[in-house]
N, C-alpha and C positions, 0 to 999 in steps of 0.2 A: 208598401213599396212606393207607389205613387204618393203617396203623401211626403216621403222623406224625399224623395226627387224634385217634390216640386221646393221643398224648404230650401234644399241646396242650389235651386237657380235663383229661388229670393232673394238669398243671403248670400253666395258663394258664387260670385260667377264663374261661368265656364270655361276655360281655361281657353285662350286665345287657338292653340294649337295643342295637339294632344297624340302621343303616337302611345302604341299601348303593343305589347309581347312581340316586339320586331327580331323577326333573327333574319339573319342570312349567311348563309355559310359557299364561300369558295371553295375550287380542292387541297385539303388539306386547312385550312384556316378554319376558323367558327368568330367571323367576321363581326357578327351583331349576334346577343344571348339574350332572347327575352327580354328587350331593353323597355322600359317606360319613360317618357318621359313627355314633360308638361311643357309649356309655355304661357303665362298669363298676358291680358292685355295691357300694353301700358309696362312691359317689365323688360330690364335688358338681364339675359341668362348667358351665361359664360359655360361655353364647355370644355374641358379640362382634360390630359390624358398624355401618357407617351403616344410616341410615333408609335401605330398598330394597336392602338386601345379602339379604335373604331371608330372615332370623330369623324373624320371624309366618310363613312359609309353609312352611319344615320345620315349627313348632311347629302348624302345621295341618296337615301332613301324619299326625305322631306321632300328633295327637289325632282323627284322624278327621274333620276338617271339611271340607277338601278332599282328594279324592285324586288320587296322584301319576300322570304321562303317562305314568312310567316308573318302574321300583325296586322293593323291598324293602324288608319289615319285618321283622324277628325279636327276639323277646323271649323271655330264657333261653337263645338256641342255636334254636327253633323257630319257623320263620316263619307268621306271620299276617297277617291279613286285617284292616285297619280303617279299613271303611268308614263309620263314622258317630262321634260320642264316645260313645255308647252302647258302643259293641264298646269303643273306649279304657278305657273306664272296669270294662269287665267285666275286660278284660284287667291290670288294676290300675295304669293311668295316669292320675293328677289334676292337674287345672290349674287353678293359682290365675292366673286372667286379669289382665290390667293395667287393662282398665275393668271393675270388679265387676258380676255379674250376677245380685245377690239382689233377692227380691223384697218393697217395704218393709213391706208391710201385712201380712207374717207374721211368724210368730214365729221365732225363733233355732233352733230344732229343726224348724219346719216346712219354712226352708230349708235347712237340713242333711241333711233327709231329703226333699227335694221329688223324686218320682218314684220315691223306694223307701222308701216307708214300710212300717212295722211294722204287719204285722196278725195277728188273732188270732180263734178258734174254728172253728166249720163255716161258719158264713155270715161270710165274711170282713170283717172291721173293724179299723180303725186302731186298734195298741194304743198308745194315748198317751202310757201311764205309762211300757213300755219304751221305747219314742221318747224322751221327756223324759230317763230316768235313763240310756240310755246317751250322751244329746246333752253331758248335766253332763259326764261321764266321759271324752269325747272333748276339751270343751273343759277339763277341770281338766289333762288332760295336758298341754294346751299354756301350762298355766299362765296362764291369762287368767279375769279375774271378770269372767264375764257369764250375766246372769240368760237361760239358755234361754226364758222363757213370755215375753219381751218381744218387740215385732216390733223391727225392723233399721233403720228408716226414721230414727229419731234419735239411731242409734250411733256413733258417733267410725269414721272410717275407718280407724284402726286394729284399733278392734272389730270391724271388718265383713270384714275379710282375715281376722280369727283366723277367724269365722263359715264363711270362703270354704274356708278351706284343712280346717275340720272337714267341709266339705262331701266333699273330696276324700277324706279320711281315713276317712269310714264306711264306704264301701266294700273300704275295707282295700288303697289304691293303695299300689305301694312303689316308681313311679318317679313324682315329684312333678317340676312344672315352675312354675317362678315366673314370670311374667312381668313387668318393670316392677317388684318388688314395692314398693319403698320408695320411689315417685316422690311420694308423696301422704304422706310420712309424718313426722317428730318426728326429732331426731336419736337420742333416747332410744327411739323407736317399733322406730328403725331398728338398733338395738342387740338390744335384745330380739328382733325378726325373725331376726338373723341368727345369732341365739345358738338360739334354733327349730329353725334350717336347721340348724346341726351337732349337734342334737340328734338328729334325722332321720338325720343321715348314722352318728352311732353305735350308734340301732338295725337299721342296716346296711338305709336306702331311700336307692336314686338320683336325683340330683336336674340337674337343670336349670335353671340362675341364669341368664336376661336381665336386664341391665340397661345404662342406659349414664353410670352411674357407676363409672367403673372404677377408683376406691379400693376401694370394696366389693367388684367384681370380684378385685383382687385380693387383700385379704383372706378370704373366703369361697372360693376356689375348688383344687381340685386339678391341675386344666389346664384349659383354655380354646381354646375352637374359636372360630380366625376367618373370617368369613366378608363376602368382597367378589362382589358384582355376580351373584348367587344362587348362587357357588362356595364348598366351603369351602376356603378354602386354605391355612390352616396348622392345627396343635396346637401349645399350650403346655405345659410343665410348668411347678409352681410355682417350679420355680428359676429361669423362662427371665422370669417375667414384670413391667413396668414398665408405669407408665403411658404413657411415650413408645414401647417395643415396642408396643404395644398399637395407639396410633395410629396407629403408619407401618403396622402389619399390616394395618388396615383401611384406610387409603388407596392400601396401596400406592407410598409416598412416605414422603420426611421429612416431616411433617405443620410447619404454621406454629403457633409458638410461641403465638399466642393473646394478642397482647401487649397490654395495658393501653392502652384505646384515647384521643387525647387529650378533655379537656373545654372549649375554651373556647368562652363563649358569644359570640357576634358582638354582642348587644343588652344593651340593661339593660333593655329592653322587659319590664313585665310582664304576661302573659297571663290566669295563673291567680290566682285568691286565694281563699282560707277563711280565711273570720274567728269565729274562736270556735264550730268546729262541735261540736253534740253529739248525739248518740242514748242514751238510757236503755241501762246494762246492754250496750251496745258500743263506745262512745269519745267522752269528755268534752272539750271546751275545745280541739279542736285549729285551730292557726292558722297558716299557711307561706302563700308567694307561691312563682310557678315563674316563670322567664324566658323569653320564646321563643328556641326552640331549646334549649332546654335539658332534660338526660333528668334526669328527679326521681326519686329511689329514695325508698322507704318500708319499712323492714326493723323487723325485732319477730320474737319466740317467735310460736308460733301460739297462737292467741288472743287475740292483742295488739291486732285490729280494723282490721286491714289491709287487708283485703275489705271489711269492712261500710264504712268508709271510702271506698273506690274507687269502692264501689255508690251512694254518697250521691253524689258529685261526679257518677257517671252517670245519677242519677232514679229507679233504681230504687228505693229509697225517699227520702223526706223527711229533711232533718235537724229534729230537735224543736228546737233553736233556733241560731242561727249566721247567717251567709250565704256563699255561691259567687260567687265572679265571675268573668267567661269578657270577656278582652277589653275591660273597662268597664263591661261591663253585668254587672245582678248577675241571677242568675238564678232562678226558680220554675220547677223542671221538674218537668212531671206524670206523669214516667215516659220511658224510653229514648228512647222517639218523640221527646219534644221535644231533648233532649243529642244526639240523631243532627242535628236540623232545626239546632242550634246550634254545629253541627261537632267533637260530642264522638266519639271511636268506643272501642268497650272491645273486649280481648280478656281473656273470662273464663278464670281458674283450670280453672271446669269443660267442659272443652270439650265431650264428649260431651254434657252437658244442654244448655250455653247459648251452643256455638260452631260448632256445625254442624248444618246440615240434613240430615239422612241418607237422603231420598228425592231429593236436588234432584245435579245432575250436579255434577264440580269448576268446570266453568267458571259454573255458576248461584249456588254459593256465594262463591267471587270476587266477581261481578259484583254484589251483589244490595243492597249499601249504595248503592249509586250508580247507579241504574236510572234515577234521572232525566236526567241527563246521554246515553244512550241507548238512549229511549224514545220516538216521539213515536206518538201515537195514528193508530191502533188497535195498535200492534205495536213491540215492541222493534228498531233497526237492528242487524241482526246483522252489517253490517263493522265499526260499531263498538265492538260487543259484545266480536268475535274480537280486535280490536286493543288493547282493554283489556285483554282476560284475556293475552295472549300479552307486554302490556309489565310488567304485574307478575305472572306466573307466571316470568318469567323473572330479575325482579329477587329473587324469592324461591329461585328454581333449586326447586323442583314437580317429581320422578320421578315422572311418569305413563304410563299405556300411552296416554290418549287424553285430552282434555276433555268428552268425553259420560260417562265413565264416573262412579260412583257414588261420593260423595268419602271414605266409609265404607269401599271399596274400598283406600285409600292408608292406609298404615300410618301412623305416630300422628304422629311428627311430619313430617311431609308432610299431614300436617292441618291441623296448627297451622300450616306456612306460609301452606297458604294463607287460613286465618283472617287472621293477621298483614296477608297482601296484601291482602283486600276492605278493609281500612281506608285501608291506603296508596291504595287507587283512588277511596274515596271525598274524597281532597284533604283532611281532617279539618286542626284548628284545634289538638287534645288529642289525644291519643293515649295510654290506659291498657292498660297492659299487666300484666295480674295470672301472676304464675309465664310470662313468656315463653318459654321453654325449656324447659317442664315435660316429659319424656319423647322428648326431642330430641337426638340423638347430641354429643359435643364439637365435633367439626366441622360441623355443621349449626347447632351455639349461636355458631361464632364467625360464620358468614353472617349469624347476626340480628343479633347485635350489629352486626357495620359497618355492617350495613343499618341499623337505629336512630341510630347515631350518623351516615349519610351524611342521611338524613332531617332530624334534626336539625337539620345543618351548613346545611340546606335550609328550613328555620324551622320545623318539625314540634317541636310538645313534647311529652313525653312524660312521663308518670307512671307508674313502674315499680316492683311491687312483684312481692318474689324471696325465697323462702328459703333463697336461697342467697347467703350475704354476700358472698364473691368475686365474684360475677355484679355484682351489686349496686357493687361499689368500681370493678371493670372498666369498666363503661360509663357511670355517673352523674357529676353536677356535682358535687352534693350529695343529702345522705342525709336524709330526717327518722326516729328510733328513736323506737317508740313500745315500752309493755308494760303488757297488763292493761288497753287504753284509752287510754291518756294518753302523752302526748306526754312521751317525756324528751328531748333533744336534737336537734339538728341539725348534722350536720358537715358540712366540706370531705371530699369522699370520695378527693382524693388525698393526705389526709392520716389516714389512717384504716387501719383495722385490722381484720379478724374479731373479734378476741382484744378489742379496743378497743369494739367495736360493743354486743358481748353484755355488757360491763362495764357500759357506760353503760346501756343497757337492765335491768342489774337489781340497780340503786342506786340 
């Protein structure tokens, strides 16, 4: 035995990071089964899987945040202990998170160094200037201009992952794990990122790519661990991998093709209208009608005022001159309240700030648009409470272990479903969905989609705004392309293009 151990450290090295029989089981769930899985040094490894295959919970296992029922860890050949991200981080594992966790009101070096800062003399003191000049030095490596002494809070979210992932790097980690990373990001953002990551990989740090765009995946990766129903069950090499492999891996099936869903509207009814909306410095003069039942896309580069847009038709703020009309009537909203009382419902972009309540259970977040329907005083009826949650948790298909549990609990997009379903319960008139699928597996994007266009069918209109063009041609009547604010065209989106889209947008 000794003798073939020591051939295979000769000849094989020992796999950078190595977790070996990990379970963990939640109530009701069987979260992580016996998983193995490798890491070599010098290799970027993609892991693969629906929302609820277990990806967040090995990558919480790796990092110290939960730990396993069962299993092993070894980093280098020698097994360790990590029990918190602290030990992770000592042990030189960083994670750049998929919802960023800086803190805004400091500076770029403050959070870089939050918890291990630089000090200096006998009586100990933060030395600032080394903090600062190695903070530059950290970030000129990654090639990114950004002024360290500014705080974070009004940095572009591309600036704030460089931030994130400097975070990781002070400490000198050399297995890096990405989460999500380019789900919030620029096509060009998303370029640069991953020109980062092979950077990384040729001064020989291991790496860990989640995502569930799996073009990316499979350009960026060496092999790929797939993982269904908290098992892993296969490896890929780069030769073995396709986006259709990929899929049936994670289903476990020939996965359905995702076909082009149809558009016709049943009415000429029109529901929505903006006439001549504008806001100072975020989008001038824009004017469309939507039909009911009908899904409206709105596509643009980012910046192009897509959001601020959205937010106007919801009250979150005022347009400075134009008007909305919902129905006939035109409306003065003084804010969400009244677009909710007028049967408007949004699903924000940002979900973590403005789509979930993180203390309240999944079935409170569900329910919680529509509490008037049952509610009668003094106390909410909880049979009808239960049969709400249970007829759209199920129309959205919600991996849960329970309904009391905490909806912060449920990986990301299993969040966003159930965001998506408190609107569908509360009966809504609009329906804006900003980045609907943001961080949401293939197969989990094509459930929303029918679900959108079955709604629909059902006189739900929708206003949908996607950075991702295909999404957007997929499931929309029509398109309005705005850039820079303004409104350049409007197309038939089964007559349209990507290639088409971005022309018009920047001509």
């Amino acid at each position: 035995m000794k003798k073939k151990r020591l051939w295979r450290e000769m000849y094989m090295p020992l796999p950078k990071l190595e977790v070996k029989n990990a379970s963990k089981n939640f109530p009701g769930v069987k979260a992580l089964v016996d998983v193995d899985f490798y890491l070599n040094p010098g290799e970027i490894v993609s892991l693969v899987g629906e929302n609820g295959a277990g990806k967040s919970t090995l990558i919480n296992v790796i990092t110290g945040q939960i730990l396993p029922d069962e299993g092993e860890l070894y980093i280098d050949g020698k097994k360790v202990a990590i029990a918190s991200p602290t030990d992770a981080l000592n042990l030189g594992v960083g994670l750049v998170p998929q919802e960023l966790n800086l803190i805004p009101q400091m500076s770029v070096a403050e959070n870089i160094y939050l918890g291990t800062c630089k000090v200096k003399g006998g009586m100990p003191r933060i030395d600032w200037k080394a903090m600062r000049n190695e903070a530059e030095e950290i970030i000129k490596n990654l090639d990114a201009k950004i002024d360290v002494t500014k705080n974070v809070d009004n940095m572009s979210v591309a600036d704030q992952q460089m931030v994130q992932i400097a975070r990781a790097l002070c400490l000198g980690a050399d297995i890096l794990i990405f989460d999500e990373p380019t789900a919030c990001l620029t096509l060009k953002e998303t370029e640069k990122l991953l020109s980062i990551i092979r950077k990384f990989k040729e001064e020989g740090k291991s790496i860990i790519f989640v995502s569930h765009h799996l073009d990316e995946v499979i350009e960026i990766s060496d092999r790929v661990s797939i993982m269904r129903d908290g098992a892993l069950i296969e490896n890929l090499g780069k030769g073995e991998l396709s986006v259709t492999r990929l899929i049936n891996g994670m289903i476990g099936r020939e996965a359905d093709k995702g076909e082009i869903l149809r558009r016709e509207v049943n009415t000429g009814e029109v529901i929505l209208k903006v006439e001549h909306l504008s806001r100072k410095r975020e989008f001038q003069d824009i004017s469309f009608d939507v039909k009911r039942g009908e899904i409206f896309g709105i596509a643009g580069l980012v910046g192009a005022g897509r959001t601020e847009l959205v937010s106007t038709v919801f009250g979150v703020q005022r347009p400075e001159t134009g008007a909305i009309w919902l129905d006939g009537e035109e409306l003065s909203l003084r804010g969400p309240h009244d677009a909710i009382k007028k049967g408007i419902g949004y699903v924000s972009e940002e979900r973590r700030k403005y789509g979930i309540l993180p203390t309240m259970t999944i079935k409170e977040n569900l329910t919680i648009a529509n509490l008037k329907s049952i509610y009668r005083f003094p106390m909410i009826r909880k049979k009808e409470e239960e049969e709400m949650f249970r007829t759209y948790s199920e129309q959205v298909q919600v991996k849960m272990a329970s309904p009391e549990g905490l909806l912060t609990k449920l990986s990301g997009g299993n969040q966003q479903k159930v965001v998506v379903a408190r609107w569908l319960a509360a009966n809504c008139k609009l329906l804006i969905v900003d980045e609907p699928t943001r961080g949401i597996d293939v197969l989990a994007k094509n459930e929303i989609h029918k679900l959108m266009r079955k709604c629909a069918d059902e006189g739900l209109t929708i206003l949908a705004v996607s950075s991702e063009l295909e999404e957007l041609i997929k499931i929309c009547n029509r398109i309005l392309i705005m850039h820079e604010g303004r409104q350049k065209g409007m197309v038939d989106a089964s007559e349209i293009t990507p290639e088409q889209i971005l022309h018009i947008a920047l001509t």
